[in-house]
C-alpha positions as CSV (number, residue, x, y, z in Angstrom):
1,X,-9.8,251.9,60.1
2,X,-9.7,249.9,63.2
3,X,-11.0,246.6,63.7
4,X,-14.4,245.8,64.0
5,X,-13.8,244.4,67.3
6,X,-11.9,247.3,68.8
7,X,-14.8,250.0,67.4
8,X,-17.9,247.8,69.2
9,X,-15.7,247.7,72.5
10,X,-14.9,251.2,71.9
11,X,-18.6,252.5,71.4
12,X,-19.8,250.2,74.1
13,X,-17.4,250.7,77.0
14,X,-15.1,253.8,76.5
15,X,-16.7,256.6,77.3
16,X,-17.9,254.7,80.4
17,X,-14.7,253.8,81.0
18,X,-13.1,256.3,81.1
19,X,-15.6,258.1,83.5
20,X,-15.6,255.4,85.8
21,X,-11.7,255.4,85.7
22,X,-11.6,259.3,86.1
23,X,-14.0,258.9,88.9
24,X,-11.8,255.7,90.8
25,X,-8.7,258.2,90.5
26,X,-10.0,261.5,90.9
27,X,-8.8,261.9,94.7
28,X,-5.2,260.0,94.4
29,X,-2.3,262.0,93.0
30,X,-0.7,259.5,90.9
31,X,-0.1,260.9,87.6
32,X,1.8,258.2,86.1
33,X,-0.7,255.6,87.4
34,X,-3.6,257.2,86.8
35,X,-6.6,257.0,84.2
36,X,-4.2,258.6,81.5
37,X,-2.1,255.5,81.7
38,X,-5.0,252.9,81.4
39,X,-6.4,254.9,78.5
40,X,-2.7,254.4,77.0
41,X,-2.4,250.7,78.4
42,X,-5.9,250.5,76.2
43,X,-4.7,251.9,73.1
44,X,-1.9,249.4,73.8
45,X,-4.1,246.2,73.7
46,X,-5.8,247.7,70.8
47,X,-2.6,247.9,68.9
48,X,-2.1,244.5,69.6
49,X,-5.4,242.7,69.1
50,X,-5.4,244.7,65.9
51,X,-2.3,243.4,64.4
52,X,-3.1,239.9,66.2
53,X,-6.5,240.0,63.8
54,X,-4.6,240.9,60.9
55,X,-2.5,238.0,61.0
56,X,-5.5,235.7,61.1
57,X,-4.4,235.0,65.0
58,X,-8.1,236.4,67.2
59,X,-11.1,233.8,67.0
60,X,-12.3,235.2,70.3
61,X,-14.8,238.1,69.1
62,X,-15.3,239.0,72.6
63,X,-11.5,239.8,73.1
64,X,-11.4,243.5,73.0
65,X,-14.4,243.9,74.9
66,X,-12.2,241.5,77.7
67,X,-9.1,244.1,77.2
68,X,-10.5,247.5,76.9
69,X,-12.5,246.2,80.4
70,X,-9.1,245.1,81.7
71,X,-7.0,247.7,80.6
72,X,-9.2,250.6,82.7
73,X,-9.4,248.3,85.6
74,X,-5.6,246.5,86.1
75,X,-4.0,249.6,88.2
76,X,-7.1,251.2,90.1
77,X,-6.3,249.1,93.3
78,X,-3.2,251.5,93.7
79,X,-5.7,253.9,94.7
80,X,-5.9,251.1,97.9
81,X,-2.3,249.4,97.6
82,X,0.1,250.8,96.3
83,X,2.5,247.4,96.8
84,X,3.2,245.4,93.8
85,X,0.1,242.9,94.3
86,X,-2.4,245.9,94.3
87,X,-3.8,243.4,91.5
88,X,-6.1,242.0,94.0
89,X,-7.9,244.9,95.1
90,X,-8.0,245.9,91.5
91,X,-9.9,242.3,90.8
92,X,-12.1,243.4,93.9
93,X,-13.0,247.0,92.2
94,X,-13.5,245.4,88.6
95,X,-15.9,242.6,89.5
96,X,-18.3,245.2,91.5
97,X,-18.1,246.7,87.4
98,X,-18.6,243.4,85.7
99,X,-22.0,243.0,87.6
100,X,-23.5,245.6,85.8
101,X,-22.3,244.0,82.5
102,X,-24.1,241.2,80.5
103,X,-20.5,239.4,79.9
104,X,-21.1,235.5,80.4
105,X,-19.0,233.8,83.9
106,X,-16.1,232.9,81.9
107,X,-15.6,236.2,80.3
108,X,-15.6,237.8,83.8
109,X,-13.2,235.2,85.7
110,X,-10.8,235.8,82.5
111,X,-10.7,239.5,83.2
112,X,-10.5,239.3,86.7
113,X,-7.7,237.3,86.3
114,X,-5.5,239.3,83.7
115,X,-6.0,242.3,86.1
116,X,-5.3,240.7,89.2
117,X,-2.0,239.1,87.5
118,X,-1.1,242.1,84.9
119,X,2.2,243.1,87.8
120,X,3.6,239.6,87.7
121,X,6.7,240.2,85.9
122,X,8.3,236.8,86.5
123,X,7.1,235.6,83.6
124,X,7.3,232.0,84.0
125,X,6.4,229.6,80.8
126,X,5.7,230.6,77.3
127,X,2.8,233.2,77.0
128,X,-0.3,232.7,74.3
129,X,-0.3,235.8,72.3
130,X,-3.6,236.1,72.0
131,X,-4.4,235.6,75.4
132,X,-6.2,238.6,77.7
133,X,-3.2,238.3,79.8
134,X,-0.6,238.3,77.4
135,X,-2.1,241.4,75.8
136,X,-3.0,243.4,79.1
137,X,0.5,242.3,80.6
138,X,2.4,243.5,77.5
139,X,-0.2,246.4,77.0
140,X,1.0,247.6,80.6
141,X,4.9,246.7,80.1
142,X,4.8,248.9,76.7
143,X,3.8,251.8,78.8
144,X,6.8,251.3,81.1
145,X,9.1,252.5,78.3
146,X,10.1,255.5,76.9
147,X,9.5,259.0,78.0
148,X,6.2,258.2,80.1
149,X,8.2,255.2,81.4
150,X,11.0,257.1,83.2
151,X,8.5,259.4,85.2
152,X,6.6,256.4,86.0
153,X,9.1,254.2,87.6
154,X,10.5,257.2,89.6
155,X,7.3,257.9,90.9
156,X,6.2,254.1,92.1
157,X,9.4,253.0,93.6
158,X,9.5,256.4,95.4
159,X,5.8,255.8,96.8
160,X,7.0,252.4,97.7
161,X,9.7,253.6,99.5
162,X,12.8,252.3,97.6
163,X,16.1,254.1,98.6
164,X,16.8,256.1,95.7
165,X,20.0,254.1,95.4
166,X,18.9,250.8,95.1
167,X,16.5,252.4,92.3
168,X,18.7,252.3,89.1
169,X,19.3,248.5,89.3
170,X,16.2,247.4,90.3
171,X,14.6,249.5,87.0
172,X,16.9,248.5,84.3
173,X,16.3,244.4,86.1
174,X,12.6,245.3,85.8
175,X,12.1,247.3,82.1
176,X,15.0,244.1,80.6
177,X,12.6,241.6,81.9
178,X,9.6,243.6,80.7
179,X,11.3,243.6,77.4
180,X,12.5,239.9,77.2
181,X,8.9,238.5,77.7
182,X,7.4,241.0,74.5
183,X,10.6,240.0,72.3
184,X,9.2,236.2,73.0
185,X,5.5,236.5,73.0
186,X,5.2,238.8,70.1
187,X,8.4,238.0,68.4
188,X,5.9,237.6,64.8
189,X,6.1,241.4,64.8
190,X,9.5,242.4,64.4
191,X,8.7,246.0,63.7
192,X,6.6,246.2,67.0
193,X,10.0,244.7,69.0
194,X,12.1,247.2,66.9
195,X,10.5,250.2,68.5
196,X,9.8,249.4,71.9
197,X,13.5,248.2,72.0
198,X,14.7,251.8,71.4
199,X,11.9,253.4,74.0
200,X,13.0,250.7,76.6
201,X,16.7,251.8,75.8
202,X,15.7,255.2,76.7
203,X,14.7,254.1,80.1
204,X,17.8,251.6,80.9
205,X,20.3,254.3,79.8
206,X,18.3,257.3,81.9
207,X,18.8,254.8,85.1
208,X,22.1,253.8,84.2
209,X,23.4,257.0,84.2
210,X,22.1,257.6,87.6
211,X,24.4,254.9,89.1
């Protein structure tokens, strides 16, 4: 049974969601990118906040309301830039949304802001678990490995015009990093480290065997 939190933003927002996410996407041809991959960059967050509540670490009863939000915004301004700081038009896109909500000013500048910074993967400083941005940031990284991951880093760095040789190295820099800043913000899950370890290995040793 999920949390109480997850179901309310789930009966609130995701059917809605999802539409509007359909909708945003329905005339780019970005599979990897698409609203398949904020549904699973939702499911994500929801994994997190969930284990986050069970260890007694969520006092913020809006939060999954904040990530599903988030989650089903962060990548839609690819369907405008498809550079690494599409995050700002994605902000742009998700605040025309947030009008129609009831969420209180604070609520909205916190979304705005995980969405706009979710692709910053220099992870400077130490990262609040239980922060939006830690959670949609992580949500999006998780998503990034395994299976999905491969197909997904082919596809962007090809739309972004990376020679396909200078690809291997820049991926395996980019899923280690991804993988570094999970290991130390969630590092109270060991299990949850275990087996994105292995799904990030899939996608270092598929590159790696490129070069």
């Amino acid at each position: 049974m999920a949390h109480p939190f997850i179901i309310t933003a789930e009966e609130k927002y995701g059917q809605l969601l999802r539409e509007k996410c359909s909708h945003i996407f329905s005339g780019t041809d970005m599979p990897s990118h698409d609203h398949l991959h904020h549904d699973r960059v939702w499911k994500n967050a929801a994994c997190l906040i969930e284990r986050l509540a069970g260890a007694g670490m969520v006092t913020d009863k809006n939060l999954a309301v904040k990530a599903i939000i988030a989650s089903f915004f962060h990548d839609t301004g690819l369907t405008v830039n498809r550079g690494p700081d599409h995050g700002i038009e994605s902000r742009h896109i998700c605040s025309t949304f947030l009008e129609t909500t009831d969420l209180a000013e604070d609520d909205r500048h916190e979304i705005l802001d995980a969405v706009e910074k979710h692709d910053n993967k220099e992870y400077t400083g130490n990262s609040d678990p239980s922060s939006l941005a830690a959670i949609i940031s992580v949500a999006d990284d998780m998503d990034a490995f395994g299976e999905a991951g491969i197909g997904r880093y082919e596809e962007i760095y090809s739309m972004r015009g990376i020679p396909a040789p200078e690809m291997p190295g820049l991926i395996v820099t980019n899923v280690l990093s991804r993988l570094r800043h999970l290991e130390s913000t969630y590092k109270m899950f060991p299990d949850l480290i275990a087996d994105m370890r292995v799904r990030a290995e899939k996608v270092t040793n598929h590159f790696t065997n490129r070069t």
